[in-house]
One Martini backbone bead per residue (centre of mass of N, CA, C, O) as a GRO file, in nm:
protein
  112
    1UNK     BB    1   0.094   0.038   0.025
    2UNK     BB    2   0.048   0.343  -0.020
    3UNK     BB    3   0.090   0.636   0.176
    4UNK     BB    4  -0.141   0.748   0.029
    5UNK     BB    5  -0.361   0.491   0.085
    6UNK     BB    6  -0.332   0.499   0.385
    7UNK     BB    7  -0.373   0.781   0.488
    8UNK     BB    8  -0.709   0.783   0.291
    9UNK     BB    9  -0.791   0.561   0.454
   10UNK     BB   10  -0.763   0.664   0.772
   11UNK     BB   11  -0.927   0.947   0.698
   12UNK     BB   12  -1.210   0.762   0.629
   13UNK     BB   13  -1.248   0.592   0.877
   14UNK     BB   14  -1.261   0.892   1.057
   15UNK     BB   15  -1.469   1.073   0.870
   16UNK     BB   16  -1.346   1.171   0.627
   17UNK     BB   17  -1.282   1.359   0.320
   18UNK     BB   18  -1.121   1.233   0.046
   19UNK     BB   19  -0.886   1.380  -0.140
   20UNK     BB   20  -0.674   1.313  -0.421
   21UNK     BB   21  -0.303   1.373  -0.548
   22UNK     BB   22   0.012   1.365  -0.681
   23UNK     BB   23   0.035   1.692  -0.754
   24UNK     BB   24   0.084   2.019  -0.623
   25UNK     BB   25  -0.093   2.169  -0.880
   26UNK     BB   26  -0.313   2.021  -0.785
   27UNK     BB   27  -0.352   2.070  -0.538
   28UNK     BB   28  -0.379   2.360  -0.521
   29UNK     BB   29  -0.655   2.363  -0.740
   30UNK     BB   30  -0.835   2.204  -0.514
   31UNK     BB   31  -0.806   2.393  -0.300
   32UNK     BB   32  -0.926   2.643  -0.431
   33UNK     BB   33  -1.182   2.493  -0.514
   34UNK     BB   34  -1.276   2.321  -0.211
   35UNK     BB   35  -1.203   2.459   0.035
   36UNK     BB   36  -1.069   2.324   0.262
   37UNK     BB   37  -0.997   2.270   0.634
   38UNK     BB   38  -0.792   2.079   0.518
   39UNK     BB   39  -0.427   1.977   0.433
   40UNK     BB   40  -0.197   1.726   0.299
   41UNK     BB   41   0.169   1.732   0.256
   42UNK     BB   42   0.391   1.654   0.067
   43UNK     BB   43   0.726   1.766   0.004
   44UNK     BB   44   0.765   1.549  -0.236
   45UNK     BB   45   0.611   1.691  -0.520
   46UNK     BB   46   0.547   1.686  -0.793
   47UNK     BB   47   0.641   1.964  -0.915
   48UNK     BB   48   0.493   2.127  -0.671
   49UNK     BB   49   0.611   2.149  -0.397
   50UNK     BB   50   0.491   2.172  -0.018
   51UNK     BB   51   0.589   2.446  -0.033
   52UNK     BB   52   0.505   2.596  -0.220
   53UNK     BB   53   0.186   2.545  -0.162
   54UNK     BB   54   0.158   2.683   0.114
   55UNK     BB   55   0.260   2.932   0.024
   56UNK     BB   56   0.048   3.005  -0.216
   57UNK     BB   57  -0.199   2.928   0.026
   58UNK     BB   58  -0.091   3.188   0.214
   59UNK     BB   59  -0.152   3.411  -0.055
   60UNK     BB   60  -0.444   3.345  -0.029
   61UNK     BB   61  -0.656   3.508   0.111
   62UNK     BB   62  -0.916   3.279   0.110
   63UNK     BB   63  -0.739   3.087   0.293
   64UNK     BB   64  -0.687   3.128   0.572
   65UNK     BB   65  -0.838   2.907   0.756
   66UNK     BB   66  -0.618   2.704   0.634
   67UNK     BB   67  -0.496   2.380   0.706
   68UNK     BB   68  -0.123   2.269   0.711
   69UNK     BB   69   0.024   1.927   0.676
   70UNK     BB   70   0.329   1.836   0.672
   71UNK     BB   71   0.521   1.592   0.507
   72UNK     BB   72   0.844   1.410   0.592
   73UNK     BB   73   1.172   1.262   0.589
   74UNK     BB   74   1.271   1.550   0.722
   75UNK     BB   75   1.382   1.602   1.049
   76UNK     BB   76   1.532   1.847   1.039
   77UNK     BB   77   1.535   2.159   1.125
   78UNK     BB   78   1.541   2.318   0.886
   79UNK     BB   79   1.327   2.205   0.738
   80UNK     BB   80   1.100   2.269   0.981
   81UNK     BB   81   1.142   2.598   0.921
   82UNK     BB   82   1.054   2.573   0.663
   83UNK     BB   83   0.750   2.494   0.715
   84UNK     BB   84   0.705   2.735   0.940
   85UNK     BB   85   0.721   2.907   0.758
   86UNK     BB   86   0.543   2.902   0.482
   87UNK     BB   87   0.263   2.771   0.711
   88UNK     BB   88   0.248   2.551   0.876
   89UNK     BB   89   0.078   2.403   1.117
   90UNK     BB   90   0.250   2.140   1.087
   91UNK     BB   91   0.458   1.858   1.135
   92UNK     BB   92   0.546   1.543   0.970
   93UNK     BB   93   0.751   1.260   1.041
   94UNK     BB   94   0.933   1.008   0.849
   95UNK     BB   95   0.794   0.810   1.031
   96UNK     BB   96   0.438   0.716   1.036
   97UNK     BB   97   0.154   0.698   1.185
   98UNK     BB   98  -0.165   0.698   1.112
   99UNK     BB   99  -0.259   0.789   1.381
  100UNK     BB  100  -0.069   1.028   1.431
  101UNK     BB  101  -0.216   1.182   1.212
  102UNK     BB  102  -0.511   1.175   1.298
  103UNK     BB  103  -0.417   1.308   1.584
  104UNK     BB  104  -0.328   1.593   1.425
  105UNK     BB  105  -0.603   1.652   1.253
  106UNK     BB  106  -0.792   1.681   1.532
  107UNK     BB  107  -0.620   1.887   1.660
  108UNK     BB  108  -0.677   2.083   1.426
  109UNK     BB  109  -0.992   2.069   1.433
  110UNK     BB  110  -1.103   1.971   1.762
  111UNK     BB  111  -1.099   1.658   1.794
  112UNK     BB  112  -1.096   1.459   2.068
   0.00000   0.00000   0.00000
């Protein structure tokens, strides 16, 4: 199973509405589009890096109140303040599991 499919297997399985694409720009393309009050971002993702799309949905007034976390296999201080600095509002480092991911979008959605 890949990381795509167990991700949004398991933020289904927890009641959430998931959309995939697989690719930066269609990221940005979706989230403009579809408005949602989350989105998870890989940092490394064909076309648009998910640093750049957060970069970019960050400066669209439109989503202001759009939360988003990113995943990466790269667990150092410095990608993480890149991450920080993009505008994430979260940041889970790979190997993770899909718990953790799903406690960290409730948390930052407000279910606990």
């Amino acid at each position: 199973m890949t990381m795509l499919a167990m991700v949004s297997a398991r933020l289904e399985r927890a009641g959430y509405d998931v959309i995939t694409v697989t690719r930066g720009d269609d990221a940005l393309s979706r989230a403009q589009e579809l408005r949602p009050r989350l989105v998870v971002l890989d940092v490394e993702m064909p076309g648009l890096d998910g640093l750049e799309v957060t970069r970019r949905l960050r400066a669209d007034e439109t989503m202001a109140g759009l939360l988003i976390v990113l995943l990466t296999a790269s667990s150092g201080q410095a990608e993480i303040d890149a991450g920080v600095a993009a505008g994430a509002d979260a940041y889970v480092t790979k190997p993770f599991s899909p718990q953790e991911l799903e406690a960290r979008v409730e948390q930052l959605l407000g279910h606990y």
